[in-house]
C-alpha positions as CSV (number, residue, x, y, z in Angstrom):
1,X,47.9,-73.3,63.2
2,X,43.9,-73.8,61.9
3,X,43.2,-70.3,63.9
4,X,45.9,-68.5,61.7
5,X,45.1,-70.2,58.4
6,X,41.5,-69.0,59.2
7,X,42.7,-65.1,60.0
8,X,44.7,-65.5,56.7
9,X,42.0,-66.7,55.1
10,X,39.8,-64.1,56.4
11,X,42.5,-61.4,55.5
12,X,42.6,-61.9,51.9
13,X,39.0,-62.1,51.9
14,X,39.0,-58.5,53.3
15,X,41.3,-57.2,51.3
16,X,39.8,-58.8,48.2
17,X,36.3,-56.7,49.1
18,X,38.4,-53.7,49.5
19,X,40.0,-54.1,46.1
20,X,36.3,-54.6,44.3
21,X,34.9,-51.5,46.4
22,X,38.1,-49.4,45.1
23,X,37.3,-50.7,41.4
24,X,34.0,-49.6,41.6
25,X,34.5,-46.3,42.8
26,X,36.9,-45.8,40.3
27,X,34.2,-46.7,37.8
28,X,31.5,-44.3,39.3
29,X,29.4,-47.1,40.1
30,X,28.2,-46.4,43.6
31,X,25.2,-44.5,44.2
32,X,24.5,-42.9,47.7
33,X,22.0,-45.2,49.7
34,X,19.9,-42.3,50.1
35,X,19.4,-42.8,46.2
36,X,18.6,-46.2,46.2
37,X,15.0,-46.4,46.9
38,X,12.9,-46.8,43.6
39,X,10.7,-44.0,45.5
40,X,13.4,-40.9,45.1
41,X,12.5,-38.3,42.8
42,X,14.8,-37.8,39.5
43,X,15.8,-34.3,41.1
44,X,17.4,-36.1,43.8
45,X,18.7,-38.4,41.7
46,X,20.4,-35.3,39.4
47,X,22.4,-34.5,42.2
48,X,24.2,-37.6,42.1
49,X,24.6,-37.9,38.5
50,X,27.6,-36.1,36.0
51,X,27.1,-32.8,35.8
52,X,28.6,-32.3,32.8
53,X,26.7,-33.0,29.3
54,X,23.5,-34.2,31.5
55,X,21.3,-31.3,32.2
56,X,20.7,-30.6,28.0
57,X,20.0,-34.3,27.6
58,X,17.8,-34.4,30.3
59,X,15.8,-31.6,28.9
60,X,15.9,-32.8,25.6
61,X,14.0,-36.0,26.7
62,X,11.4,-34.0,29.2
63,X,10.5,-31.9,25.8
64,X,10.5,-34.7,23.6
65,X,8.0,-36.6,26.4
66,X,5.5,-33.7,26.2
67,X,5.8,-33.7,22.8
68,X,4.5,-37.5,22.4
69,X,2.2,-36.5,25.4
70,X,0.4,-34.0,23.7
71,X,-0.1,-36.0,20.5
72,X,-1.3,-39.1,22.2
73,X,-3.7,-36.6,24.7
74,X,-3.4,-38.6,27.7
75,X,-4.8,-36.5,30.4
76,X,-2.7,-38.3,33.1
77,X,0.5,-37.7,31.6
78,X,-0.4,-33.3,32.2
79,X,-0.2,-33.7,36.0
80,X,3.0,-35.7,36.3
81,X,5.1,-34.0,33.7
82,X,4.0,-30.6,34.8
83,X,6.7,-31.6,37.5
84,X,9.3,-33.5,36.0
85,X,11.6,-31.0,34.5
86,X,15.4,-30.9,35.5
87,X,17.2,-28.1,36.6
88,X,18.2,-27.9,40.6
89,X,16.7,-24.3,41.8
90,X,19.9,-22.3,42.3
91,X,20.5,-19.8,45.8
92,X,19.7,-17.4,44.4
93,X,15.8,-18.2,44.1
94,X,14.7,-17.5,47.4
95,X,10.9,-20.2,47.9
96,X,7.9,-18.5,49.4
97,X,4.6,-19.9,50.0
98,X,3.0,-20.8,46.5
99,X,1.0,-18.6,44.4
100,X,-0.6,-21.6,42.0
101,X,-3.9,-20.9,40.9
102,X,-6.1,-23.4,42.1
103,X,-7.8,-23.9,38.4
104,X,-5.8,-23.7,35.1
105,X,-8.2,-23.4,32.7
106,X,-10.2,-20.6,34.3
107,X,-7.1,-18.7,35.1
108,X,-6.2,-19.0,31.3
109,X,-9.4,-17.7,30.2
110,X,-9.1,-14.6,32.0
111,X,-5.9,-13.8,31.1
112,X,-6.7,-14.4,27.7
113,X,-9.8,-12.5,28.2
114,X,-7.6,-9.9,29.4
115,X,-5.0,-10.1,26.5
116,X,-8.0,-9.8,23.7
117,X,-9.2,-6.8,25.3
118,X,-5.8,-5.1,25.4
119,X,-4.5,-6.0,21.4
120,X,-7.8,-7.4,20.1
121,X,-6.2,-11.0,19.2
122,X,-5.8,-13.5,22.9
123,X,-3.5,-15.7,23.7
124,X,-5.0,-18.9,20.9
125,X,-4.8,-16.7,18.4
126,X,-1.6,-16.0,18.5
127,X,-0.2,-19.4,18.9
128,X,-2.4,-21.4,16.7
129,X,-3.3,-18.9,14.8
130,X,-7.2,-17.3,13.8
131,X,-9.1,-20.6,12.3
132,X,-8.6,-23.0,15.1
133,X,-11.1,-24.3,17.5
134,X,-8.2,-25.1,20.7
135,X,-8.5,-25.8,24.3
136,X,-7.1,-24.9,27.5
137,X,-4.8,-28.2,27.9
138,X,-3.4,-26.9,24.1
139,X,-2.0,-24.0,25.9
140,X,-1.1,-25.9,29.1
141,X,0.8,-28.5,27.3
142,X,2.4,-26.4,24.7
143,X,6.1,-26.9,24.6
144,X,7.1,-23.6,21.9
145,X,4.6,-20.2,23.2
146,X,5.6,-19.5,27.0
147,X,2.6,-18.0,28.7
148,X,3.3,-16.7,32.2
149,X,1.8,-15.3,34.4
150,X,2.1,-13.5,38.1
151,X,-0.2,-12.5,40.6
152,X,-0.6,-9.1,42.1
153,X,2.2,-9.3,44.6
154,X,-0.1,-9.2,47.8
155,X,-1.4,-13.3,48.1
156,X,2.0,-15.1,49.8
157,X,4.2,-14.4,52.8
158,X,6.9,-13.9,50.2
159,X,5.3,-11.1,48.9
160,X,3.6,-9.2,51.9
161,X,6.3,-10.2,54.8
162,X,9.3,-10.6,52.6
163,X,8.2,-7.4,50.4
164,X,9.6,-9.6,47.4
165,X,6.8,-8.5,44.9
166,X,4.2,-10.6,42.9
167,X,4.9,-14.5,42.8
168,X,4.7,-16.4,39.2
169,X,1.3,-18.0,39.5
170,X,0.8,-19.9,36.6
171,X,3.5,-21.1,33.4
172,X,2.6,-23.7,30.9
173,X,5.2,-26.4,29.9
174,X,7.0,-24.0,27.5
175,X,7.7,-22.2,30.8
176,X,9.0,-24.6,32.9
177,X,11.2,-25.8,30.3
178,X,12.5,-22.5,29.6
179,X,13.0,-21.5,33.2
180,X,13.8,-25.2,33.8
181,X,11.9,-25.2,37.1
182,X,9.3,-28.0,38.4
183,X,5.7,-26.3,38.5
184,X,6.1,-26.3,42.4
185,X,9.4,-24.6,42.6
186,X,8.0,-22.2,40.0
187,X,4.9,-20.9,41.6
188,X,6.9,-20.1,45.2
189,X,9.2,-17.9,43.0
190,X,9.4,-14.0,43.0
191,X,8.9,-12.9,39.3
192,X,11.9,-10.3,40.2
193,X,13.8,-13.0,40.1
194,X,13.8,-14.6,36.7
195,X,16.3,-11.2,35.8
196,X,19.1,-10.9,36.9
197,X,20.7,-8.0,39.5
198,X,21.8,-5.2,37.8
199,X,20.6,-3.9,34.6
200,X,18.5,-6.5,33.5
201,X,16.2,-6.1,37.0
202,X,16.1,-2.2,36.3
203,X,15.1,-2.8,32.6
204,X,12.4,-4.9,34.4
205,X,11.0,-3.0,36.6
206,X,10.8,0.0,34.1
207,X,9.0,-2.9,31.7
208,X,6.6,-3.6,34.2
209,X,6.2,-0.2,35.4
210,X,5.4,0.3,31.3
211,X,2.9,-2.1,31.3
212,X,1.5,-0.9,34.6
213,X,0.4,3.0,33.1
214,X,-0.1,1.1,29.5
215,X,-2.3,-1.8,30.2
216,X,-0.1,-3.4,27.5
217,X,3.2,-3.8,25.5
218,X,4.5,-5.6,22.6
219,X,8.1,-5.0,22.9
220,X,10.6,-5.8,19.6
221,X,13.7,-4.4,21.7
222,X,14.3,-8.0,23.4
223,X,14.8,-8.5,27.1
224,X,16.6,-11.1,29.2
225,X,16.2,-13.4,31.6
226,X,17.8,-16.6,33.5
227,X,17.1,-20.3,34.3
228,X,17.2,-22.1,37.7
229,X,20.5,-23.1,36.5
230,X,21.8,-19.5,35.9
231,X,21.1,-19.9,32.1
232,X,20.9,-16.1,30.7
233,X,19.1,-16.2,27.3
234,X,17.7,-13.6,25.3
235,X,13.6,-12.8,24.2
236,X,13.7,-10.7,21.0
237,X,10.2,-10.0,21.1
238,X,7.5,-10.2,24.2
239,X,3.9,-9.3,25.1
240,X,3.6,-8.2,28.2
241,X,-0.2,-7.0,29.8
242,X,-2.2,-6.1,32.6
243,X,-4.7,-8.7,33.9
244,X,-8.4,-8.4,35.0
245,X,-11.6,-10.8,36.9
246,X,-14.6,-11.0,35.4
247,X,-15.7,-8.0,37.4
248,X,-12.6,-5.9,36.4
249,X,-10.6,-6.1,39.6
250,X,-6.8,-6.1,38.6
251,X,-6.0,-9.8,38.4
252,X,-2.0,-9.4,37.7
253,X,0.2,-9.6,34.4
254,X,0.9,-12.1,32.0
255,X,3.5,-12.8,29.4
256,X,3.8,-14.6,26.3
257,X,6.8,-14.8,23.8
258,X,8.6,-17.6,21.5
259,X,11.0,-19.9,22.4
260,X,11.9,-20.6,19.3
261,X,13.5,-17.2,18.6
262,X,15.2,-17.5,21.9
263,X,18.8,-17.5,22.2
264,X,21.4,-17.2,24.8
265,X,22.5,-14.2,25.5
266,X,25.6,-12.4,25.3
């Protein structure tokens, strides 16, 4: 009689734990053990999050970050947030070996060496306008002016072996926001890639082919493009040029355009 009072006892016990688990998952409130260590990346952590509603909010707070970050110039904050934007890189972004140049600010000065010699106005300039004394971590860290760049298609396995073309290089936070890729993701990634198939990767490859003969062009007719997400959104205006080493060797091309008058497109 004890024994069965204790398997009775132990029953409702069970089935009282089975109840709270049920109530729980009904309430969304268990998160995959994988996801538990304080350790795990926020990407990961996306995965097992709403997916509704969530990716705008979370890029709304990775903008406003940088935002506070480049006002309070803390140089620590550059390298982590450089990394921490949202977006999960979609299929259809094949990853290669990673084209990142090794130093930013040099890298910037050339193509903005580059860009001066092309238009006669470099890439400052045109984002802070004539009578500003800026540096390179202004551009880095600059959340409105995208300034891309790719290299000349002949530096990673994805390029030579895979015959996918140049690999982005360098983008500056604008970029990464825009294209809502991490700075990792985005330097293993095939510049064909951020058009779509179709028309808007012909329209591409005549642009760059343009640029290519021309050395440079300022385009008004608009262009678009797509985030890791599969975001299509519109550039009304673009700068597009040929880049060059200090001893003239072709370097790449660069980009630069305004997010701002960015919108999604049709």
């Amino acid at each position: 009689m004890h024994t069965s009072k204790q398997n009775i006892g132990s029953n409702m016990l069970f089935l009282m734990l089975v109840f709270l688990m049920l109530q729980l998952a009904e309430n969304n409130a268990f998160v995959p053990s994988s996801a538990r260590t304080c350790n795990m990346s926020q990407r990961h952590l996306n995965k097992h999050r709403p997916v509704v509603g969530y990716q705008k909010y979370s890029m709304h707070q990775r903008i406003t970050t940088l935002q506070k970050a480049e006002a309070n110039d803390e140089e620590n904050e550059e390298e982590f947030l450089i990394n921490d934007f949202a977006g999960e890189l979609d299929d259809r972004f094949p990853k290669g070996a990673s084209a990142a140049v090794e130093d930013r600010d040099d890298h910037l000065r050339i193509i903005d060496n580059s860009l001066r010699k092309h238009s006669g106005q470099g890439i400052y300039e045109r984002i802070f306008g004539e009578d500003t004394e800026r540096v390179p971590r202004d551009v880095h860290t600059n959340t409105r002016w995208v300034v891309v760049s790719h290299d000349k298609g002949d530096t990673t396995p994805a390029s030579v072996l895979g015959k996918e073309g140049p690999v982005f290089n360098y983008g500056n936070f604008a970029t990464l926001a825009q294209f809502r890729m991490t700075w990792d993701d985005f330097t293993c990634l095939p510049s064909k890639y951020s058009a779509e198939m179709g028309s808007d990767r012909e329209a591409r490859v005549k642009l760059l082919q343009q640029v290519t003969d021309n050395g440079y062009v300022d385009e008004t007719s608009g262009i678009v493009r797509v985030a890791s997400d599969g975001t299509r959104f519109f550039v009304p205006r673009y700068i597009v040029w040929n880049t060059y080493d200090d001893d003239g060797n072709y370097y790449g091309q660069a980009c630069i355009f305004d997010r701002d008058a960015c919108r999604p497109a049709d």
